[in-house]
C-alpha positions as CSV (number, residue, x, y, z in Angstrom):
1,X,-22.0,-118.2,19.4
2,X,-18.3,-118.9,18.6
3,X,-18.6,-116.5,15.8
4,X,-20.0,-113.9,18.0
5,X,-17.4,-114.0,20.5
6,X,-14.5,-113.8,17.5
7,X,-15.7,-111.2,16.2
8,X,-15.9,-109.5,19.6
9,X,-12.4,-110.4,20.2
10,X,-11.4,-108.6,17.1
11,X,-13.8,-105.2,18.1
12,X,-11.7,-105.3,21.3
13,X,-8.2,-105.9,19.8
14,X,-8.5,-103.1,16.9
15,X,-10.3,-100.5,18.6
16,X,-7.0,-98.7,20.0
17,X,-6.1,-98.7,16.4
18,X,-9.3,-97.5,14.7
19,X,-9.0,-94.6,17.5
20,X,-5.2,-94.1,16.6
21,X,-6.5,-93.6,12.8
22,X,-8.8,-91.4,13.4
23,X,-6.8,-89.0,15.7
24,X,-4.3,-89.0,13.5
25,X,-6.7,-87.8,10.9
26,X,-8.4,-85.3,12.8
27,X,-4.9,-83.7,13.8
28,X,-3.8,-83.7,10.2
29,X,-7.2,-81.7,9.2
30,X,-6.7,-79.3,12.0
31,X,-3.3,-78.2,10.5
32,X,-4.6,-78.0,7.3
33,X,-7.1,-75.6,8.3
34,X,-5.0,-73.7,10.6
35,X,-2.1,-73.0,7.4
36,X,-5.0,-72.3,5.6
37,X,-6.4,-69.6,8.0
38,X,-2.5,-68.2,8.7
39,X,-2.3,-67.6,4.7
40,X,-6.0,-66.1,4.7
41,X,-4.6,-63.3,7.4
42,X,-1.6,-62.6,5.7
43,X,-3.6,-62.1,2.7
44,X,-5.8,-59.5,4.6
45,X,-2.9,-58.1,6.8
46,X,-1.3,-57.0,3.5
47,X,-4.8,-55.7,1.9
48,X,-5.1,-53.7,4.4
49,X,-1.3,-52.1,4.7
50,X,-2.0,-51.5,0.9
51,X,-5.3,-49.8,2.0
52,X,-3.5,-47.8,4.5
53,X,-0.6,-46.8,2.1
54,X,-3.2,-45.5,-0.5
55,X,-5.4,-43.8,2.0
56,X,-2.5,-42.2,3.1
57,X,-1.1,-40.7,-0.1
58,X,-4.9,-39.6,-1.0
59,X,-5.2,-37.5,2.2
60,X,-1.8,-36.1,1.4
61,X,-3.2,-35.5,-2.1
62,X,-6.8,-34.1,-0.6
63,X,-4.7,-31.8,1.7
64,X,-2.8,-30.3,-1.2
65,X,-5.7,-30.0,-3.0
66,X,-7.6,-27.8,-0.6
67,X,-4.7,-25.3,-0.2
68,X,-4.6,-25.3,-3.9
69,X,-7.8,-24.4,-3.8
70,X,-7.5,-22.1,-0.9
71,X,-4.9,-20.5,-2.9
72,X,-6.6,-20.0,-6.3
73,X,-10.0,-18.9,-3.6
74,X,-7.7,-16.4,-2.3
75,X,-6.4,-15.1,-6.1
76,X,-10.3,-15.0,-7.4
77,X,-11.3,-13.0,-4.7
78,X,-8.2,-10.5,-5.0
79,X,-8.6,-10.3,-9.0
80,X,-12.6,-10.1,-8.3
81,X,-11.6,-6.9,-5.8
82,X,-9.1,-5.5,-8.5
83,X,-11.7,-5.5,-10.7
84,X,-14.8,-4.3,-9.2
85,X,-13.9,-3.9,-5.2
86,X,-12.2,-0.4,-3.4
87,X,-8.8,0.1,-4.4
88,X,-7.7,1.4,-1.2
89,X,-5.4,-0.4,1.1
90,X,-6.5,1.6,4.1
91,X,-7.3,-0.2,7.4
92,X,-10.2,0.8,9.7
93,X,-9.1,3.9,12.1
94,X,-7.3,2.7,15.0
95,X,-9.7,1.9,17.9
96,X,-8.0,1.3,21.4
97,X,-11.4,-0.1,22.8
98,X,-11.1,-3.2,20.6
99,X,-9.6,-5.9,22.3
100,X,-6.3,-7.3,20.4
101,X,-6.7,-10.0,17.9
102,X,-4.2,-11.8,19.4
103,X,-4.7,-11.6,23.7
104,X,-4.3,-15.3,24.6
105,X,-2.7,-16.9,21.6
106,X,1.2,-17.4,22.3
107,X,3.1,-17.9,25.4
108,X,6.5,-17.7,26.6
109,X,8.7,-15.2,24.7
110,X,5.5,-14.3,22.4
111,X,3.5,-13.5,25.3
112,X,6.4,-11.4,26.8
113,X,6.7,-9.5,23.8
114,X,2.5,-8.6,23.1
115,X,2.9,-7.6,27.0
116,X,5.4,-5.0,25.8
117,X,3.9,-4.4,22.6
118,X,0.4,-3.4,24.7
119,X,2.0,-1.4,27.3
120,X,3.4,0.5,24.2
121,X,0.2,1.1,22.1
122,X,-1.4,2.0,25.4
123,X,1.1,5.5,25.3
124,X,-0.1,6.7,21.8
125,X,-2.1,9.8,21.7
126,X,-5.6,8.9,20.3
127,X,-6.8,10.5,17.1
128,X,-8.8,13.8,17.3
129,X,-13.0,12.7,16.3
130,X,-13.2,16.3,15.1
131,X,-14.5,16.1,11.6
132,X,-12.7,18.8,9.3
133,X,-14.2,21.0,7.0
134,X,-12.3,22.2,3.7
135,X,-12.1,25.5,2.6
136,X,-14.0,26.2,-0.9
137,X,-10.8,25.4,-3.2
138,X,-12.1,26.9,-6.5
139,X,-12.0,30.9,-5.0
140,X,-7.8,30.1,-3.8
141,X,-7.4,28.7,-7.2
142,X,-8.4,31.8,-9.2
143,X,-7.4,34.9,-6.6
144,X,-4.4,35.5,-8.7
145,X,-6.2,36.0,-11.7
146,X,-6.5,38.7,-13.3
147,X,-10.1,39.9,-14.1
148,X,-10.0,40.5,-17.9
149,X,-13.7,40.2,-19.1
150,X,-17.4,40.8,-17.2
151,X,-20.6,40.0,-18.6
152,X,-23.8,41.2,-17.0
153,X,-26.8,39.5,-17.4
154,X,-30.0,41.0,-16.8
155,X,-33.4,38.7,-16.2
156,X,-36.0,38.9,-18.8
157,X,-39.8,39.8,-18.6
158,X,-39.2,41.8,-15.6
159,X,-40.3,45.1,-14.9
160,X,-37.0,46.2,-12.9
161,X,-39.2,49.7,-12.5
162,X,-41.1,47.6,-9.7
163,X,-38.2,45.8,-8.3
164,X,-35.0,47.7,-6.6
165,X,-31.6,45.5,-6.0
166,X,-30.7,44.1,-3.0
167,X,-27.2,42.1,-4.1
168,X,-26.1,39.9,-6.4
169,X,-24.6,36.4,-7.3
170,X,-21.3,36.0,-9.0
171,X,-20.0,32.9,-10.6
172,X,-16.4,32.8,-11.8
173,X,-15.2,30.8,-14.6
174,X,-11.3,30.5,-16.3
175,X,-11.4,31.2,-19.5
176,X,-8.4,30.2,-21.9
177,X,-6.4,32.5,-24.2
178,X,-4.1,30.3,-26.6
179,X,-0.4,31.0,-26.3
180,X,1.9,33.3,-29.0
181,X,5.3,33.1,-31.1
182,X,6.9,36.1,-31.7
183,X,9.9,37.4,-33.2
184,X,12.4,39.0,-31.2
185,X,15.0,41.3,-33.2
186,X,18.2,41.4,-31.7
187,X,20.0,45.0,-33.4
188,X,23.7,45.8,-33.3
189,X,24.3,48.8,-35.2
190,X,27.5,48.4,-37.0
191,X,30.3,51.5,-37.0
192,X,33.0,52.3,-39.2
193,X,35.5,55.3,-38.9
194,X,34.3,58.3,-40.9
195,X,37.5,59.0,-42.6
196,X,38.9,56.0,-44.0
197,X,42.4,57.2,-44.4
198,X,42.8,57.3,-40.7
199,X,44.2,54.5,-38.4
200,X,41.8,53.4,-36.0
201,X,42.9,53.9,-32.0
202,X,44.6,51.6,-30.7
203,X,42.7,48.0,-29.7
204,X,40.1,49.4,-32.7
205,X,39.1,47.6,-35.8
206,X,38.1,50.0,-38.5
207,X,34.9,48.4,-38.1
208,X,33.0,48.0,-34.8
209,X,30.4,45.6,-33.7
210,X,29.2,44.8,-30.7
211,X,29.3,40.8,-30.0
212,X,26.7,38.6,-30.1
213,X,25.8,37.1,-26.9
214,X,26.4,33.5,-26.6
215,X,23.2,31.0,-27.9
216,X,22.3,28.3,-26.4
217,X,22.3,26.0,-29.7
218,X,24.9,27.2,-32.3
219,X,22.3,28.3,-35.8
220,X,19.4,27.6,-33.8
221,X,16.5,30.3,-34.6
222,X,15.2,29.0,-31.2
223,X,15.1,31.2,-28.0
224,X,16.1,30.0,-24.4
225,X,12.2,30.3,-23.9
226,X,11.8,28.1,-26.8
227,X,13.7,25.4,-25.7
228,X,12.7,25.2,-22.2
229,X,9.1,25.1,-23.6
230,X,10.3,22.2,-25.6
231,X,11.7,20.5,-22.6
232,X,8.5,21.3,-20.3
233,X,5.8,19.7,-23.1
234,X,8.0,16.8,-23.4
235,X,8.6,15.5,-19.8
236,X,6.9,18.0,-17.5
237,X,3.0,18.1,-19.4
238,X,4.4,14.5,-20.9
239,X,3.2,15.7,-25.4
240,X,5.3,14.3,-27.9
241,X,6.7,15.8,-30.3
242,X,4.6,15.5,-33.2
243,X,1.9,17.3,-31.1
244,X,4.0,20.1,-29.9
245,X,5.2,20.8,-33.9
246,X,1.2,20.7,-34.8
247,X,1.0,23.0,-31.5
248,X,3.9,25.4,-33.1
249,X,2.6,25.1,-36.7
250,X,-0.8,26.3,-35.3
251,X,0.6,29.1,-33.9
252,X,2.6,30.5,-36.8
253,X,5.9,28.7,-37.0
254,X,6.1,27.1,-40.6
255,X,8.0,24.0,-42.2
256,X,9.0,23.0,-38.4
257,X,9.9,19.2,-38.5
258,X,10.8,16.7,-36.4
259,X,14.2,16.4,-36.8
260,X,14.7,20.4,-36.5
261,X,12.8,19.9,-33.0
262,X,14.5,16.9,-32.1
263,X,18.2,18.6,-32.9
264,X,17.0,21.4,-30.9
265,X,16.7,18.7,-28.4
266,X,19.5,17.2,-28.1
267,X,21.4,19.9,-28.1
268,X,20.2,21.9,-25.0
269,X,20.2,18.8,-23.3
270,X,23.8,17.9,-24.0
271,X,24.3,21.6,-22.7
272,X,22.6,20.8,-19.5
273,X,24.9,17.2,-18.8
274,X,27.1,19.0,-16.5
275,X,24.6,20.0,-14.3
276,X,23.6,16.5,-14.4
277,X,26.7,15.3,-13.3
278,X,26.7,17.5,-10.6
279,X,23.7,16.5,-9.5
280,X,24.5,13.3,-8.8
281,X,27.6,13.9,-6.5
282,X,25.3,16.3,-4.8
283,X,23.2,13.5,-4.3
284,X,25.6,10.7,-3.4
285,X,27.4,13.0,-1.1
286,X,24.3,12.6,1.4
287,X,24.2,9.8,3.8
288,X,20.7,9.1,3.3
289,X,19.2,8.4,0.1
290,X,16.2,6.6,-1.0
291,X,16.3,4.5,-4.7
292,X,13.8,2.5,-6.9
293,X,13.7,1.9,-10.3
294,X,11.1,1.3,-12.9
295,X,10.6,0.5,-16.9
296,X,10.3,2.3,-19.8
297,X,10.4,0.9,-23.0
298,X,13.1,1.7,-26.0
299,X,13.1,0.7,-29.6
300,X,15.7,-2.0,-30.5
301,X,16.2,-1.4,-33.9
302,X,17.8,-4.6,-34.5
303,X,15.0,-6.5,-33.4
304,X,12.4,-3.9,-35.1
305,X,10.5,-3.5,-31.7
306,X,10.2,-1.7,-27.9
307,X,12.0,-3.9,-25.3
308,X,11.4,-3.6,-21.4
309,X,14.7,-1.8,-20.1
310,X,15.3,0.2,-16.4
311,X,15.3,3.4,-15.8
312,X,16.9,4.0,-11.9
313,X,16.3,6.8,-9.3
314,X,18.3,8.0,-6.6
315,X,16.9,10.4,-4.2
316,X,18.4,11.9,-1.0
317,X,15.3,12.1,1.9
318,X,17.0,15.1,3.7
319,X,18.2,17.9,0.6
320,X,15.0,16.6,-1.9
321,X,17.8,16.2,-4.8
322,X,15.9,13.6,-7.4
323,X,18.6,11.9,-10.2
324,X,17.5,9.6,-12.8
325,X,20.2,7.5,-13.9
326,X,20.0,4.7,-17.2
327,X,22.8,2.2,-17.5
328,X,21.6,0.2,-21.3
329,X,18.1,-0.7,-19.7
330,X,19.9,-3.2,-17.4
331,X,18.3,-3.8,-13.9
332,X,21.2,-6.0,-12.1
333,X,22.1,-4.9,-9.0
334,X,25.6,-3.7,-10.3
335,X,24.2,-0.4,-11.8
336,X,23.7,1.0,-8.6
337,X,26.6,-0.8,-6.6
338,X,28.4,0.9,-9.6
339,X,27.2,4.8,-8.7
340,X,27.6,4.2,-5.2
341,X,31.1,3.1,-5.8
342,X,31.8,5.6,-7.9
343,X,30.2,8.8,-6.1
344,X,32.1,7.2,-2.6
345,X,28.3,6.8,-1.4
346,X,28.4,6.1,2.7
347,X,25.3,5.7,4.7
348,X,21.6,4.5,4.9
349,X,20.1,3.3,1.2
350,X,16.5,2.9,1.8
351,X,14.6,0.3,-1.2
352,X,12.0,-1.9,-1.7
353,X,12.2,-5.6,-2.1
354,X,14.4,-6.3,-4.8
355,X,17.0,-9.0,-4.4
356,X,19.8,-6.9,-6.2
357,X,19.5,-4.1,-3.4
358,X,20.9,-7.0,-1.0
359,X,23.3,-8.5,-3.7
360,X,24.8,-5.3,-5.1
361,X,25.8,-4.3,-0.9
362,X,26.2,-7.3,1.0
363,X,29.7,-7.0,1.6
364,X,30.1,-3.1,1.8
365,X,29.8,-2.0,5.6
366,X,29.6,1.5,4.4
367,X,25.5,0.9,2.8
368,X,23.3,-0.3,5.2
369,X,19.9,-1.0,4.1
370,X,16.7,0.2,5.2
371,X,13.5,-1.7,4.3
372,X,10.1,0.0,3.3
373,X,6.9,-0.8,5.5
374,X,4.8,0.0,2.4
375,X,6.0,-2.8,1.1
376,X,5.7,-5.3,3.5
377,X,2.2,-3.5,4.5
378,X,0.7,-4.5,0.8
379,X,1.3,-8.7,0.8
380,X,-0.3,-8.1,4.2
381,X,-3.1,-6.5,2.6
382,X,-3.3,-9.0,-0.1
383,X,-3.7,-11.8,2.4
384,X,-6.7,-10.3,4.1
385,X,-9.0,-12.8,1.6
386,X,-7.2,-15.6,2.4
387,X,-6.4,-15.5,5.8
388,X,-8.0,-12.6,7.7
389,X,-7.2,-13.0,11.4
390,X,-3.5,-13.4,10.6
391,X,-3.6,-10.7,7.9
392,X,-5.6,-8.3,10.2
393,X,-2.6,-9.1,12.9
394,X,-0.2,-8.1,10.7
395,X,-1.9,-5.3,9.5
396,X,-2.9,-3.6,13.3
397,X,0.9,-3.8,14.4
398,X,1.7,-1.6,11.2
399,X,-0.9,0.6,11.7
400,X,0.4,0.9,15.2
401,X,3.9,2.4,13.8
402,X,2.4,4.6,11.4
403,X,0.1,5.7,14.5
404,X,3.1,6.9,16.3
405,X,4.7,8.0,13.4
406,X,1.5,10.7,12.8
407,X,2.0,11.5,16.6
408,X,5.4,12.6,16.4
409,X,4.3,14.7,13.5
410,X,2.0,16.3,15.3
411,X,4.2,17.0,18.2
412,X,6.7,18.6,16.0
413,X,9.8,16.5,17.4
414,X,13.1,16.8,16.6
415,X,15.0,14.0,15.0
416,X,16.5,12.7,18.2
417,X,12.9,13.6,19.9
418,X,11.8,11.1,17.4
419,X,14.4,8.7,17.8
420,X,13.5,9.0,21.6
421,X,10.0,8.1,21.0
422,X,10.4,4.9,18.6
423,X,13.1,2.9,21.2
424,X,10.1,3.6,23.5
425,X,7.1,2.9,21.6
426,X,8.0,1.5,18.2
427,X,10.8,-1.2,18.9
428,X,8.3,-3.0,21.6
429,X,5.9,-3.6,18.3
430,X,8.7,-4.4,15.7
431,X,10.0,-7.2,18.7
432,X,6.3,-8.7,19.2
433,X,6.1,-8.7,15.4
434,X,9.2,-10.4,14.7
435,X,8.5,-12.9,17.2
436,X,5.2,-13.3,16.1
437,X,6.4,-14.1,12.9
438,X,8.8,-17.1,14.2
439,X,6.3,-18.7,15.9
440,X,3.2,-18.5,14.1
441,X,4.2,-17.1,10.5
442,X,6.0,-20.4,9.9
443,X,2.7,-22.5,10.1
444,X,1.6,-21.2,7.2
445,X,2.6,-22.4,3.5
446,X,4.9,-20.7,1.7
447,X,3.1,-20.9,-1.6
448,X,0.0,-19.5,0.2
449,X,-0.6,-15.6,0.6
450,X,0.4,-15.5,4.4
451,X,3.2,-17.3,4.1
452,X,4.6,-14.9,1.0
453,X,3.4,-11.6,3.2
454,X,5.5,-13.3,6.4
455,X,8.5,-14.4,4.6
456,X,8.9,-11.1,2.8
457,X,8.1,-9.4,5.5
458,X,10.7,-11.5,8.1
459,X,13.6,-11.7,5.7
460,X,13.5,-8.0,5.7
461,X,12.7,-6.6,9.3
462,X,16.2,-6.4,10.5
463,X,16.8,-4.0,8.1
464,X,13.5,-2.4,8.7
465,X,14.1,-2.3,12.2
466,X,17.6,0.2,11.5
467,X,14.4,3.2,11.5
468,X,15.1,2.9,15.2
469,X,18.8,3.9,14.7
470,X,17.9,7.7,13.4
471,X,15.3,9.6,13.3
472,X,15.5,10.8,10.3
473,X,14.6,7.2,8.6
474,X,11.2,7.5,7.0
475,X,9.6,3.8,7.5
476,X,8.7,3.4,3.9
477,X,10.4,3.9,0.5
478,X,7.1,6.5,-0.9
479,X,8.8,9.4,-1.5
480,X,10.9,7.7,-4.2
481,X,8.0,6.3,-6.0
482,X,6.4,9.8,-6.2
483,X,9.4,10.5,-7.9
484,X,9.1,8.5,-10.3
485,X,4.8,8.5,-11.0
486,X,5.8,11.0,-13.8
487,X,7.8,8.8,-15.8
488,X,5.0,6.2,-15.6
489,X,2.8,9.0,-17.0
490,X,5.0,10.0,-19.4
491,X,5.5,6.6,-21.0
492,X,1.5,6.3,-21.4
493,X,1.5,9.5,-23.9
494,X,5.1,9.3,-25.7
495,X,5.0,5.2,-25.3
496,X,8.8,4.5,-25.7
497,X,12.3,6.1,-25.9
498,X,13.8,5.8,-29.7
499,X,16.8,4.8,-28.5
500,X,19.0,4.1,-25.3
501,X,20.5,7.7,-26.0
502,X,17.4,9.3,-25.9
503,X,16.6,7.4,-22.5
504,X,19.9,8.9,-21.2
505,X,18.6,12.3,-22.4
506,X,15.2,11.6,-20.5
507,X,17.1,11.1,-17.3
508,X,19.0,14.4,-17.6
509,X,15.4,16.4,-17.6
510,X,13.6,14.6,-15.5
511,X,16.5,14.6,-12.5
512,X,16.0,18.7,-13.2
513,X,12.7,18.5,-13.9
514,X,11.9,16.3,-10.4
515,X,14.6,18.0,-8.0
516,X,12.5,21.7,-8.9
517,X,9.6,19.7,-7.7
518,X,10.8,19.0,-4.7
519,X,11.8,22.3,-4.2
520,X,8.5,24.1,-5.4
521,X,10.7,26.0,-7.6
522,X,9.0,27.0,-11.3
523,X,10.5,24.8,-13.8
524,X,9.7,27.2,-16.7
525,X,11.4,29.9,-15.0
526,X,13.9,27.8,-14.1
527,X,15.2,26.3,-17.0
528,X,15.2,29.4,-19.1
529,X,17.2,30.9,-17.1
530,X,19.8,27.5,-16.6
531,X,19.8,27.3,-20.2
532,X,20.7,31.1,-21.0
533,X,23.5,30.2,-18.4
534,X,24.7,27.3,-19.1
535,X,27.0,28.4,-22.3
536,X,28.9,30.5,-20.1
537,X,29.4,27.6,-17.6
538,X,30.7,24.8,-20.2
539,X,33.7,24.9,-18.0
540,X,33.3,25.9,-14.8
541,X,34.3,24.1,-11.2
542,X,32.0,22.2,-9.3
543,X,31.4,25.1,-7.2
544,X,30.2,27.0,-9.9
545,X,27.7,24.5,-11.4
546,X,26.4,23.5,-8.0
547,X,24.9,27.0,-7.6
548,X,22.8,26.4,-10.4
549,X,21.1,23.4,-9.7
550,X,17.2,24.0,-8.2
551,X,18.0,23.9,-4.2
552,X,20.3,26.7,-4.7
553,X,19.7,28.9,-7.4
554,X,16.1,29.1,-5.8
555,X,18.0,31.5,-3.0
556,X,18.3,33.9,-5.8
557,X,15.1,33.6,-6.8
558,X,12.4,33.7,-4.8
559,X,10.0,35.1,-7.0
560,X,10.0,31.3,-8.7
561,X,9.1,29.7,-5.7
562,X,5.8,28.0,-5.9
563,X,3.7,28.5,-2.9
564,X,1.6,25.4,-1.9
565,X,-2.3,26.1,-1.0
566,X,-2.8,25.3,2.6
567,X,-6.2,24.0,3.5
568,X,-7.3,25.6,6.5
569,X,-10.5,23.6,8.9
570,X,-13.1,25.8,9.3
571,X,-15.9,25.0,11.8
């Protein structure tokens, strides 16, 4: 019993202990678990922020990788089109039934400017539906011709004693008779007094002979027929020389050589450089003049091979002069700063793209550049596969210019008429474009085909928009790259200039050759006649030489004037 109570004694004395102890060791456990459980969620918060950093750089890496392969989508499909698809970069015909791509999309200014933009569409006349019918063109291509040869052609295994005739069908065909050489003697009888022992009269020789009239080239057996031939099969009909010497050896000229033909060459066209010259201050002197330059390729004879150099033109939109100017092949902006300076060009220089256009004249108040629509209408067109809707936006407000362009064609309007009707019509469009393309066109990447065909397009429309200064501003640069289609002809049959003289040479016949097709004046008539002139005129005045050159001397010919067909509609 005594034992029984001690030890209940002790139970009751070291219980608050025991309890102590084990709340001590509970609380130690719980701290324990709860550092253990902080270190387990930092663990996991910084997984996961690692998680979120590399989910984050591979959506910025997925998102470049589509427009990469948006972009490369959009290049397939344009290379697929080159390739097999229409070459033309015609729009559909202007509908005004079709509601506008763009009705609800922008607000604020942009909404302000599509309200003026459709208030100004709305005023264009609409396009005749009349379908017209061309005239047969073979019968106006052969009415001039003479009728040198008939053949009659009777049908076989008829009894024509049965049969009486009621008309007949004619067929026309052209037949070809190669061309001639001939020799053409040139006689001066020579006279000498009859009795020697006399003096002749005064001013008299003892012997008289009439003068010879001055040649073209000094010892040159060549006529001024020859060597305008020569001139026309080089750059106009675009045959090399070795085929026109097998062309002359076929026709009777012997032992004719290259070298003869080419000093022929050079000769009548060193006769012909001041009439070049003058050309060009004819053209400068304009204040309007469209330029663009392209690539031909010359021998180095250093480096044993053809080398890509520049070949320049100049032409003024109002007189239809054409000059072709090379400066050593070089294409920097300087070359035609340069023959502006020099020729005291002032007024409107209309050009493509090119970056040198805006170096060469920044600074010079008296150029002011006009932009080409063409241009900017093509990286438009080139976006269509890539991003249609904005592309087709583009596109529609283009067509709307050239829309009112045709309409003031068609109305016959004056320049200021003209003028009139773009501040009215025109500038709404170019305002909605421009601020279409400063709020939406900057959406769009750069590298992407929208965002080249905006940028271009916006980093040139203030100068495009100067159209609505005169009337007399085309809205694209095409008349200057018809100039120069020949020369990209030309290079495809005699492949390269020997030399950078011999380009220099090619831009004295072509500006010649290009300024009489502006004109419609013959260019075979033409330059035998400059040439047989031109000896006489080594040193005359300006005045002098400008009479010659194609837009005047056609006044006193009108015989070489080349009419145009005209296509009349028929119903």
């Amino acid at each position: 019993m005594t034992c029984f109570l001690l030890k209940k004694v002790l139970v009751l004395l070291y219980n608050p202990l025991i309890i102590s102890i084990f709340t001590s060791v509970k609380k130690r456990q719980a701290m324990d678990e709860k550092a253990i459980l902080l270190k387990t969620i930092e663990g996991l918060n910084a997984s996961i922020a690692s998680l979120s950093a590399t989910n984050k750089k591979q959506a910025e890496q997925n998102e470049k990788l589509q427009a990469r392969i948006k972009e490369l989508t959009a290049q397939v499909a344009w290379l697929n089109r080159q390739l097999f698809g229409r070459k033309s970069e015609k729009l559909r015909a202007y509908d005004p039934n079709i509601p506008d791509l763009f009705a609800d999309e922008f607000a604020g200014l942009q909404h302000q400017a599509e309200e003026k933009r459709d208030e100004a569409v709305g005023k264009i006349e609409k396009e005749s539906a009349e379908v017209r019918k061309q005239n047969r063109q073979n019968r106006k291509m052969i009415e001039d011709l003479p009728v040198l040869e008939t053949e009659t052609i009777e049908p076989t295994g008829v009894d024509l004693s049965l049969y009486r005739r009621i008309g007949e069908e004619i067929t026309k065909v052209v037949k070809h008779k190669p061309g001639m050489l001939y020799v053409k003697e040139i006689i001066r009888p020579k006279y000498a007094l009859k009795d020697s022992t006399m003096l002749p009269p005064a001013g008299q020789k003892g012997v008289e002979i009439a003068p010879m009239p001055l040649m073209p080239v000094d010892k040159c057996i060549a006529d001024t027929s020859l060597l305008a031939e020569i001139l026309l099969q080089k750059y106009e009909y675009h045959v090399p020389f070795y085929r026109q010497i097998r062309q002359y050896r076929h026709l009777g000229l012997k032992g004719l050589t290259e070298s003869t033909l080419d000093g022929w060459f050079k000769k009548t066209v060193e006769l012909l450089k001041p009439l070049y010259e003058s050309l060009k201050k004819e053209v400068f002197s304009c204040d309007y003049v469209q330029a663009d330059e392209t690539t031909i390729p010359v021998i180095n004879r250093g480096k044993h091979k053809a080398e890509k150099e520049y070949l320049w033109m100049v032409r003024s939109v109002m007189e239809k002069l054409v000059i072709f100017h090379y400066d050593m092949g070089s294409r920097a902006g300087s070359v035609i700063e340069s023959l502006a300076s020099q020729y005291r060009f002032k007024g409107y220089l209309q050009c493509d793209g090119f970056a040198g256009y805006e170096t060469a004249f920044k600074t010079n108040p008296d150029v002011r550049l006009v932009s080409c629509m063409a241009h900017i209408r093509r990286d438009f067109e080139h976006a269509l596969s890539e991003n249609k809707k904005e592309a087709e936006y583009g596109l529609t407000q283009i067509q709307y210019m050239y829309r009112i362009e045709h309409c003031c064609d068609k109305a016959g309007l004056s320049f200021d008429g003209r003028k009139a009707k773009r501040r009215e019509l025109t500038r709404p469009i170019m305002e909605a474009m421009k601020t279409w393309m400063e709020t939406e066109g900057i959406k769009y990447s750069p590298q992407s085909l929208i965002g080249k065909a905006v940028s271009y397009a916006y980093t040139r429309w203030d100068n495009m928009m100067r159209c609505l200064e005169d009337g007399r501003l085309l809205l694209d640069n095409n008349l200057a790259e018809n100039a120069i289609r020949p020369i990209t002809l030309g290079r495809k049959n005699y492949l390269f200039c020997g030399n950078h003289e011999a380009a220099v040479n090619m831009s004295v016949i072509c500006s010649l050759l290009a300024t009489c097709k502006a004109h419609d004046v013959n260019p075979r008539d033409y330059l035998k006649d400059i040439i047989a002139q031109m000896p006489y005129h080594k040193k005359s005045a300006d005045e002098e030489l400008l009479n010659l050159l194609p837009h005047k001397w056609k006044l006193q010919h009108p015989e070489s004037l080349l009419t145009k067909q005209t296509v009349e509609s028929a119903n």
